[in-house]
C-alpha positions as CSV (number, residue, x, y, z in Angstrom):
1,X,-9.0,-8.8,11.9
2,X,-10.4,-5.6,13.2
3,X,-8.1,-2.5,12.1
4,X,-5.6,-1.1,15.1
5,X,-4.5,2.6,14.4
6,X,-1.0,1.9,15.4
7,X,0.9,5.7,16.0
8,X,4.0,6.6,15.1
9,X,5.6,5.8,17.9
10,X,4.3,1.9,17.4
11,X,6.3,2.2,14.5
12,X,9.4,3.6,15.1
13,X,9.3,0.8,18.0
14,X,8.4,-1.9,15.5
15,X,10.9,-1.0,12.6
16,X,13.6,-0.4,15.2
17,X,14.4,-4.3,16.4
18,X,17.2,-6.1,15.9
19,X,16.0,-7.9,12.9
20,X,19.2,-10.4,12.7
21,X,18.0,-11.6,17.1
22,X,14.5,-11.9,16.3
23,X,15.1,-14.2,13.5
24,X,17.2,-16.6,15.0
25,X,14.8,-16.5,18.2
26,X,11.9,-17.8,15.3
27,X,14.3,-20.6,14.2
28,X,15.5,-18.6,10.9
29,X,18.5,-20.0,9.5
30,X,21.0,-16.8,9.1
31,X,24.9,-16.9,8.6
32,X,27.2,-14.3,10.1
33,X,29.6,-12.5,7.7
34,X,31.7,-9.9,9.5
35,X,29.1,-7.0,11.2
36,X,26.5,-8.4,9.4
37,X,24.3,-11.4,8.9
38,X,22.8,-13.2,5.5
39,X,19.4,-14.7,6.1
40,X,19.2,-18.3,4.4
41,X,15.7,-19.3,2.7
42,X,14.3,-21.7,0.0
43,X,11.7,-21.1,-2.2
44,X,10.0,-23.2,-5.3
45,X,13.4,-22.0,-7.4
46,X,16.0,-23.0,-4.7
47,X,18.3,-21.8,-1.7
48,X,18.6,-18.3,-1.5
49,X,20.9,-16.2,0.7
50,X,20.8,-13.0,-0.8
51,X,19.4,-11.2,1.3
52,X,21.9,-8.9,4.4
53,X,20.7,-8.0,7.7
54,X,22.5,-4.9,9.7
55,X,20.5,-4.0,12.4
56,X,17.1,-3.2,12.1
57,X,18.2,-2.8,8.0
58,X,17.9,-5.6,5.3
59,X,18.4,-5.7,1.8
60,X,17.8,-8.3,-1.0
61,X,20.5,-8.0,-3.8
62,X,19.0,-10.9,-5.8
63,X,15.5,-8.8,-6.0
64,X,16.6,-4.6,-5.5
65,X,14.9,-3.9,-2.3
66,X,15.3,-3.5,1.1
67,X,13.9,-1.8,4.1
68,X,13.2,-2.2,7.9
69,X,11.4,-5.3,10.1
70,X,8.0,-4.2,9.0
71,X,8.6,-4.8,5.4
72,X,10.5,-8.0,6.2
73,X,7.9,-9.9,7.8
74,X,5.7,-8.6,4.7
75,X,7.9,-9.5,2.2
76,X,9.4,-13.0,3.5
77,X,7.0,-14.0,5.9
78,X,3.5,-13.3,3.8
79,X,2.0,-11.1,6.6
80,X,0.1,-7.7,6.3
81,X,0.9,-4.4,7.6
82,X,-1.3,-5.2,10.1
83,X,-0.1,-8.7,11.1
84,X,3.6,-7.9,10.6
85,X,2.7,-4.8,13.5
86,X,1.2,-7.0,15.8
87,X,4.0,-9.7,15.5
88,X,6.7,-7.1,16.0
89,X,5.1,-5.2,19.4
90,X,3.8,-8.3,20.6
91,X,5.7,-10.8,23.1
92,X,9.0,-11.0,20.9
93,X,9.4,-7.0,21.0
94,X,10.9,-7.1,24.9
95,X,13.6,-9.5,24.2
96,X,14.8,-8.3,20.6
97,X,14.4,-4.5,20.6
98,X,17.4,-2.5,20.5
99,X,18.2,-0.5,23.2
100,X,17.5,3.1,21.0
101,X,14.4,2.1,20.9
102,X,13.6,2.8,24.6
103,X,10.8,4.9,24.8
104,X,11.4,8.7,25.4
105,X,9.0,10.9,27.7
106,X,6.6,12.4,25.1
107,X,6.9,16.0,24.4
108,X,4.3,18.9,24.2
109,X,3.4,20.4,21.1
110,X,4.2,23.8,20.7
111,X,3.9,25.4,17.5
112,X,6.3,26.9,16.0
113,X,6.9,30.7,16.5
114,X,5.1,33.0,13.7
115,X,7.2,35.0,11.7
116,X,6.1,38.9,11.8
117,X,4.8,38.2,7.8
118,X,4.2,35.3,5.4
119,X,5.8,37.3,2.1
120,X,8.4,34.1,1.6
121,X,6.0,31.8,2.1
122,X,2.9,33.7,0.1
123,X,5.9,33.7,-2.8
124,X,6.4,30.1,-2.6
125,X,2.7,29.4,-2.7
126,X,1.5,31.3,-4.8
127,X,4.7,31.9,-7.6
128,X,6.2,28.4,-7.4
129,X,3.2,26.3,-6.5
130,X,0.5,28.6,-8.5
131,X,-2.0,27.9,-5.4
132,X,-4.7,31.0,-5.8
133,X,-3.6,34.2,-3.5
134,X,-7.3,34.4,-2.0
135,X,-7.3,30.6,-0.9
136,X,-4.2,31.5,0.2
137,X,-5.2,34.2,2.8
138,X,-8.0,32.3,3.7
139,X,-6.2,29.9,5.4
140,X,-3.5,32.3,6.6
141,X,-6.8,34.5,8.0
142,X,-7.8,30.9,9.9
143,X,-4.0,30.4,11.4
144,X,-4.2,27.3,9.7
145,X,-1.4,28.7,7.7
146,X,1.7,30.5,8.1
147,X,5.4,30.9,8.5
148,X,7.9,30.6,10.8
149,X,10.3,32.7,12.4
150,X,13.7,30.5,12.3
151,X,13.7,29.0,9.2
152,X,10.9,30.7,6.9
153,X,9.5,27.1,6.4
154,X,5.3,26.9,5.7
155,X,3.8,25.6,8.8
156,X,0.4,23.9,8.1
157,X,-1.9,23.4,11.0
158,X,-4.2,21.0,12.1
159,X,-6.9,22.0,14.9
160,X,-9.5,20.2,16.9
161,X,-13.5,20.4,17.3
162,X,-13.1,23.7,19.1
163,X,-10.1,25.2,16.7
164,X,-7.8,24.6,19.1
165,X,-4.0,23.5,17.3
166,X,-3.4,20.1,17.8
167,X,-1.2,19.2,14.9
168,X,1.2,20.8,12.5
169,X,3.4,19.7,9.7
170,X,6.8,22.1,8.4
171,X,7.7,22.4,4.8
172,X,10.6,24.4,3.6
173,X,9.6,27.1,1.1
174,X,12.7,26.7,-1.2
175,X,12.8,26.3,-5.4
176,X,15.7,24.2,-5.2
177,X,17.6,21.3,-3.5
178,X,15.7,18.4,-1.5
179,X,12.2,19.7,0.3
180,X,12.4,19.4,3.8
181,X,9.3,17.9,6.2
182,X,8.2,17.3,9.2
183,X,5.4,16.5,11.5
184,X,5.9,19.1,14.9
185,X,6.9,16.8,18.1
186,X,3.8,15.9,20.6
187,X,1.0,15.8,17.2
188,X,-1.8,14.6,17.8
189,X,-2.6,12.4,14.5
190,X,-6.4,12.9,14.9
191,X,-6.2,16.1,13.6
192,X,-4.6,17.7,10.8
193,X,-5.0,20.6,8.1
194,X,-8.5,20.9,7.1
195,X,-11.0,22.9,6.1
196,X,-14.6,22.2,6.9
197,X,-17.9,22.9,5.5
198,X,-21.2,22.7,6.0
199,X,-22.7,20.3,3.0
200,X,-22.0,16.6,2.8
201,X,-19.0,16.3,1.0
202,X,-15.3,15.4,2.2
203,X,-12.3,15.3,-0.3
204,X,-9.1,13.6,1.8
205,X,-5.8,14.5,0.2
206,X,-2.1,13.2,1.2
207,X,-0.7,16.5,1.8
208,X,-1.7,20.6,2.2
209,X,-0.3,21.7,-1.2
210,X,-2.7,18.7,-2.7
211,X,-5.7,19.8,-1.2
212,X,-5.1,23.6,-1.9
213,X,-3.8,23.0,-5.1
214,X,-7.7,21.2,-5.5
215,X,-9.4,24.1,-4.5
216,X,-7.5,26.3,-6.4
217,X,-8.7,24.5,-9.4
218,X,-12.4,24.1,-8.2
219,X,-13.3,27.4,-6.2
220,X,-17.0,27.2,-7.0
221,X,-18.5,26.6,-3.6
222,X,-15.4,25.4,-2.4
223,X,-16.0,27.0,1.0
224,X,-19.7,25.1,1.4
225,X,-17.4,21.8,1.1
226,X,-14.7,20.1,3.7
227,X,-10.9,19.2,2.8
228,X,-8.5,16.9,5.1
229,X,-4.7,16.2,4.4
230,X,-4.0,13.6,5.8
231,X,0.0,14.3,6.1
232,X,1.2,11.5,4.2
233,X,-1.0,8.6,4.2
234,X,-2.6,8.4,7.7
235,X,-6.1,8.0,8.1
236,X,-7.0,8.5,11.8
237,X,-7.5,12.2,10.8
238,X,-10.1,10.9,8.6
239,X,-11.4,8.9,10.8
240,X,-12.3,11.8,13.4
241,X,-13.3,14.3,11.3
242,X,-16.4,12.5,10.1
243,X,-17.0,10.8,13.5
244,X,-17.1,15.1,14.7
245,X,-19.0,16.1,11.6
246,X,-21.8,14.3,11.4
247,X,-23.5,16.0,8.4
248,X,-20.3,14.3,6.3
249,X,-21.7,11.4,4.0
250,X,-19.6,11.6,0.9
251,X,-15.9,10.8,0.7
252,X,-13.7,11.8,-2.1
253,X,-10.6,10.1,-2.3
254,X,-8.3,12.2,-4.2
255,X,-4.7,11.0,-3.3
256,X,-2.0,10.8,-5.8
257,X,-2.0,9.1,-9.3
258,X,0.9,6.6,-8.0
259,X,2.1,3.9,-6.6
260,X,1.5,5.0,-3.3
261,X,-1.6,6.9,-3.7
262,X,-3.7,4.1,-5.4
263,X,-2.8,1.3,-2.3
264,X,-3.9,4.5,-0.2
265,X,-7.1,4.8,-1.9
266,X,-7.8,1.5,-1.7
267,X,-6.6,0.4,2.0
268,X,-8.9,4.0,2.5
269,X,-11.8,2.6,0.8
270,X,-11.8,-0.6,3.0
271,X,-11.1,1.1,6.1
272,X,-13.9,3.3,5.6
273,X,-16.6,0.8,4.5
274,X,-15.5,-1.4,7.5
275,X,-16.6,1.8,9.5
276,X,-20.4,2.2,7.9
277,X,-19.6,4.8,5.7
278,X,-20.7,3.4,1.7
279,X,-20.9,6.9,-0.3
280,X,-16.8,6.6,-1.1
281,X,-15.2,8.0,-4.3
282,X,-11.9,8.1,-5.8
283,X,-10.7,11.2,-7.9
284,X,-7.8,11.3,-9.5
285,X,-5.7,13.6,-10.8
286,X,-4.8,13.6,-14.2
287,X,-0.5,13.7,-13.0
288,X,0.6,12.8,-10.4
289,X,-0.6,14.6,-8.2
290,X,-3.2,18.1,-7.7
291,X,0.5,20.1,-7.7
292,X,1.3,18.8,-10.8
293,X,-1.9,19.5,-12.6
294,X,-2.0,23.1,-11.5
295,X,1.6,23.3,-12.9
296,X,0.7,22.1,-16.3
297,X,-2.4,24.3,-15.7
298,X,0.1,27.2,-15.8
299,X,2.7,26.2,-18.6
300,X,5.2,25.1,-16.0
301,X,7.6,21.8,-15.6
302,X,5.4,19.0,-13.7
303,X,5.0,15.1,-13.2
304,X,3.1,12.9,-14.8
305,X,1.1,9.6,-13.6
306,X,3.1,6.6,-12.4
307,X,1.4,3.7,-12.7
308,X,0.9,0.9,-10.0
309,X,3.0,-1.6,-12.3
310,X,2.0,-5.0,-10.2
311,X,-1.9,-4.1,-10.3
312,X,-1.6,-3.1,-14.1
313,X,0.4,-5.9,-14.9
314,X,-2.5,-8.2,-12.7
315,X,-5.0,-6.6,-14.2
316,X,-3.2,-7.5,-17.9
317,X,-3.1,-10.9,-17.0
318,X,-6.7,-11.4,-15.7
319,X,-8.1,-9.5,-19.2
320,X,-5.9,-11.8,-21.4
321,X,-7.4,-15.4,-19.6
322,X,-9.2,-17.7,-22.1
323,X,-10.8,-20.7,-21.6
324,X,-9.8,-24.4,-21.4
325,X,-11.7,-27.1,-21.8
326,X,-12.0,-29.4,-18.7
327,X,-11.5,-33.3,-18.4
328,X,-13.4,-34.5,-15.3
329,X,-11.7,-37.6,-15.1
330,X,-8.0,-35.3,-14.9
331,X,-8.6,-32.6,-13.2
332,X,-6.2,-33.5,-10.1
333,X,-3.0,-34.7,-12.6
334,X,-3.3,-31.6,-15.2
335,X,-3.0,-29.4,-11.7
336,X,-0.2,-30.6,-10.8
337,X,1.1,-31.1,-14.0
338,X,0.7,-27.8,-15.1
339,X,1.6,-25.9,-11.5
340,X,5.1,-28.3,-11.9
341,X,5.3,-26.8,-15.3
342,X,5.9,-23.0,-13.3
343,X,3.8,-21.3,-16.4
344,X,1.7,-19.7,-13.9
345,X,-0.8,-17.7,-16.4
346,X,-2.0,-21.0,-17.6
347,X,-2.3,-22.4,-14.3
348,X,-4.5,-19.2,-13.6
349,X,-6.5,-20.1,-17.3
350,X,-6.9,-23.3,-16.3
351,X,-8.2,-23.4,-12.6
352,X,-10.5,-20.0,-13.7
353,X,-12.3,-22.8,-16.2
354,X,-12.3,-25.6,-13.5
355,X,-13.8,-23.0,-10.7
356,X,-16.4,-22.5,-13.1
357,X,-16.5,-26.3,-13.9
358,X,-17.3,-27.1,-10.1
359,X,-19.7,-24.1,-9.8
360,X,-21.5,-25.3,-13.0
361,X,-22.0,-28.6,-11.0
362,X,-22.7,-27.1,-8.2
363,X,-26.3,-25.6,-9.9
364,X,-25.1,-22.5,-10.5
365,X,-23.6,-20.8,-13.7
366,X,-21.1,-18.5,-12.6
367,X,-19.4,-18.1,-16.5
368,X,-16.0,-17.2,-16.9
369,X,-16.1,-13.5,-17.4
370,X,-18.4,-13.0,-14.5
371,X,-15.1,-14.8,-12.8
372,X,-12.5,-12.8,-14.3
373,X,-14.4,-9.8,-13.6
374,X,-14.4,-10.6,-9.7
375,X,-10.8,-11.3,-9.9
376,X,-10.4,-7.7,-11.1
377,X,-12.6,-6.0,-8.9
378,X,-11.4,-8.0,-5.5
379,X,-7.6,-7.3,-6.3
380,X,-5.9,-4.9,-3.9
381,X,-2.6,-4.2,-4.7
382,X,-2.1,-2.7,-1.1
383,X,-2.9,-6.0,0.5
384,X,-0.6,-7.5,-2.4
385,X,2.7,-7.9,-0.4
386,X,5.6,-10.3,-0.5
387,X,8.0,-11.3,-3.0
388,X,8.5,-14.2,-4.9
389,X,9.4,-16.6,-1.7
390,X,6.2,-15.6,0.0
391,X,4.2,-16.0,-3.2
392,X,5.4,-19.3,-4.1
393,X,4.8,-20.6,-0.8
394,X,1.2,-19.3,-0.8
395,X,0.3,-20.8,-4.4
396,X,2.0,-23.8,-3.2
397,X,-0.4,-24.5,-0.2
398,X,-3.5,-23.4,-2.4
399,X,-2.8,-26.1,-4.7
400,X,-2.2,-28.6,-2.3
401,X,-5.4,-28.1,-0.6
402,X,-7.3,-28.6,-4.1
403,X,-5.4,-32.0,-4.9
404,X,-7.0,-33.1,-1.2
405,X,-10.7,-31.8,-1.7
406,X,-10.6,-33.3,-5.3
407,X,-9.4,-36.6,-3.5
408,X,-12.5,-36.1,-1.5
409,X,-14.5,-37.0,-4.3
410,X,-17.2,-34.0,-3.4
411,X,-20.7,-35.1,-3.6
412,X,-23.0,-32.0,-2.0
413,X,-23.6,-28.9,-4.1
414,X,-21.9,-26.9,-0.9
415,X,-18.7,-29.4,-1.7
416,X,-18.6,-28.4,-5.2
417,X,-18.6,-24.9,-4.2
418,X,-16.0,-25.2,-1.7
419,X,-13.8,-27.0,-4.9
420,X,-15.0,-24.0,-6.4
421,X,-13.6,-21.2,-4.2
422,X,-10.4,-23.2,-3.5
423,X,-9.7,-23.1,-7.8
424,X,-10.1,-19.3,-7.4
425,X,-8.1,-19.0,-5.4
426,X,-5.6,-20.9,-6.9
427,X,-5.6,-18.9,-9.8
428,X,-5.4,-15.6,-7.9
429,X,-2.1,-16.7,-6.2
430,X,-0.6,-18.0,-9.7
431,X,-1.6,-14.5,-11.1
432,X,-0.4,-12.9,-8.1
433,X,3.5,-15.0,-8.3
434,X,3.4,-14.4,-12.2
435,X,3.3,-10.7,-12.2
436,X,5.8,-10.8,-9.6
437,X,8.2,-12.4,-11.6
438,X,7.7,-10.3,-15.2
439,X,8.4,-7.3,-13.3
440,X,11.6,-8.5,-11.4
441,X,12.4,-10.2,-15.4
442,X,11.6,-6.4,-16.9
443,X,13.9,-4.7,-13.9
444,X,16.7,-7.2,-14.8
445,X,16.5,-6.4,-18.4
446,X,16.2,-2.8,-17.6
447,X,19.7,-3.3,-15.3
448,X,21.6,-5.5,-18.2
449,X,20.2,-4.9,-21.1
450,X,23.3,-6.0,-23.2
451,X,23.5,-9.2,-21.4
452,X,21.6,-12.7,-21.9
453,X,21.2,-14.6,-18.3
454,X,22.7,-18.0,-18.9
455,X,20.5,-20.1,-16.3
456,X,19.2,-23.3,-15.7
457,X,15.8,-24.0,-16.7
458,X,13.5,-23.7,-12.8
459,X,12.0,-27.0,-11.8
460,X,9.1,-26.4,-9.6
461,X,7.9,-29.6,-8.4
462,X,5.3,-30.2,-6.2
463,X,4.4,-33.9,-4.6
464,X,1.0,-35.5,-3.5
């Protein structure tokens, strides 16, 4: 599917349907309780209706999440960000979105008027943050930077190809309480705050104090090189500044060491490599994020890393695989046998040793730490959405289609292959469910840890 840069207000139109109308108008079963609905599904473990619908809002007691239609159709329905977009503004939207959702006239930006002097905001910057003064007034020199007159917030703004503002993003300059942002009405996403060069290199950040917080700790040069924040995690600032710079070759990823910031990195990566570009790094910061480093830098309170728990716990899974020995003549009954025995790391062990039984077959020796390092190197966690109902369903069908092509009886080397794949693939989606699951089993011993669950042993069954 070819990448859509869907804007904000795509969003906002997307995650504002009635979720509970849309559903039913798919054939969804749902049950009404008072104002609000519970949405009825069945997955490998049973019948589920834990999940409550309000509005464009859902949440999932059973599983401690929740969010808006977007994250719905991702979690329940398998689809990515992408597909779950599309779906949502496509020929359902008329008849299900709710009536706030009409769209407004858009407004012109204006920017926000300049205070007389930046000495709050220079304080904030340069006592609190620890960003140096000189890179400081650089940018306050460019009126890239400054504050504002109302509210003494930092104002960070992004201009075009002829340093004209286009965008601009608020941050209150306080020590204390929640930090307040916001992107000024009528931005133009293209652009945001930057800085650039005239060599090769671009470093893309999430935010302004990342990316001055990075030069701050690596001045040498650092006005010969080019800087982008993207503003959270939006890439069609990217996107333009290299398409208007053409002397840009080398990308430097540097968003935050979490959750968040790896899937960034990596949907970046892809996006990027689908547009030509192949000289793309990742740099990351040592805490969680270029702030936090220059805090520690200067003996002060600061963050520290937070890992991607699904990938790690993926990854964990992939480096512990052995290898089982294969019985051509039961290939097709220890799948299922295994799969209806729901121990989904040795269903992974086992179809990683029959991928490479069919691929051995095939003519080729593809051994099973060349496999194990593809699995590793293919997973993205960003693309790595869905819970367990969505998960199960997936593994499900991928097993299903290898009883068939082993009915088959493959005969052609490009047959074998195809067996191949499909074993991969099953063990991808079995690593994929069983990570899922230990990290909703760690949350729930995290929740009760006094308690021992007293429940019947799962039966996932699976007929052919």
């Amino acid at each position: 599917m070819k990448y859509i840069n869907f804007s904000d207000e795509d969003f906002q139109r997307a995650n504002t349907i009635d979720l509970a109308r849309y559903l039913q108008s798919k054939g969804e079963r749902l049950k009404k309780v008072g104002s609000t609905y519970q949405y009825i599904y069945t997955d490998g473990s049973g019948t589920h209706d834990s999940v409550t619908i309000s509005g464009a809002k859902w949440y999932d007691h059973k599983n401690q999440r929740g969010g808006y239609a977007v994250r719905f159709l991702q979690e329940f329905f398998g689809m990515s960000f992408q597909e779950a977009m599309l779906e949502l503004l496509g020929g359902h939207i008329s008849a299900v979105t709710s009536q706030k959702s009409e769209k407004s006239a858009a407004k012109p930006f204006v920017l926000p008027e300049a205070n007389k002097d930046m000495r709050r905001v220079f304080a904030y910057l340069s006592k609190q943050r620890y960003i140096a003064p000189d890179v400081i007034s650089h940018f306050a020199h460019e009126k890239k930077l400054f504050e504002d007159k109302k509210y003494h917030n930092v104002v960070f703004v992004g201009t075009d190809e002829n340093n004209v503002p286009k965008q601009a993003s608020v941050r209150s300059a306080i020590s204390f309480g929640k930090p307040f942002r916001i992107t000024v009405a009528g931005s133009d996403t293209r652009y945001s705050f930057s800085h650039f060069g005239v060599d090769e290199k671009l470093y893309v950040f999430e935010a302004p104090i990342d990316m001055l917080s990075f030069i701050t700790l690596y001045p040498k040069d650092w006005r010969q090189h080019s800087y982008i924040a993207m503003n959270g995690v939006y890439e069609s600032a990217v996107l333009t500044a290299l398409e208007s710079h053409s002397q840009l070759e080398k990308v430097y990823l540097c968003t935050d060491n979490d959750g968040g910031g790896i899937e960034a990195a990596e949907r970046l990566l892809d996006i990027l490599s689908e547009h030509g570009y192949a000289e793309i790094f990742r740099i990351t910061p040592e805490q969680k994020d270029w702030n936090e480093v220059l805090k520690e830098q200067n003996g002060a309170e600061f963050l520290p890393p937070v890992p991607h728990k699904r990938k790690e716990k993926y990854l964990e899974f992939v480096s512990a695989l052995g290898e089982v020995k294969i019985n051509s003549n039961r290939i097709s009954a220890d799948l299922i046998s295994i799969y209806n025995s729901a121990d989904y790391v040795r269903l992974a062990e086992f179809s990683l040793s029959a991928s490479e039984h069919f691929m051995r077959i095939s003519g080729e020796k593809f051994p099973l730490e060349q496999i194990k390092s593809k699995l590793s190197r293919e997973y993205k966690c960003y693309l790595d959405k869905g819970g367990i109902p969505v998960k199960s369903n997936k593994l499900k069908s991928a097993v299903s289609a290898g009883v068939e092509l082993l009915r088959a009886r493959s005969q052609t080397a490009s047959e074998f292959k195809m067996t191949a794949k499909k074993f991969y693939e099953i063990a991808d989606f079995a690593l994929r469910l069983a990570a899922e699951e230990s990290l909703i089993h760690q949350n729930e011993q995290r929740e009760t840890p006094e308690k021992s669950p007293d429940e019947e042993p799962r039966e996932v069954c699976i007929s052919m």
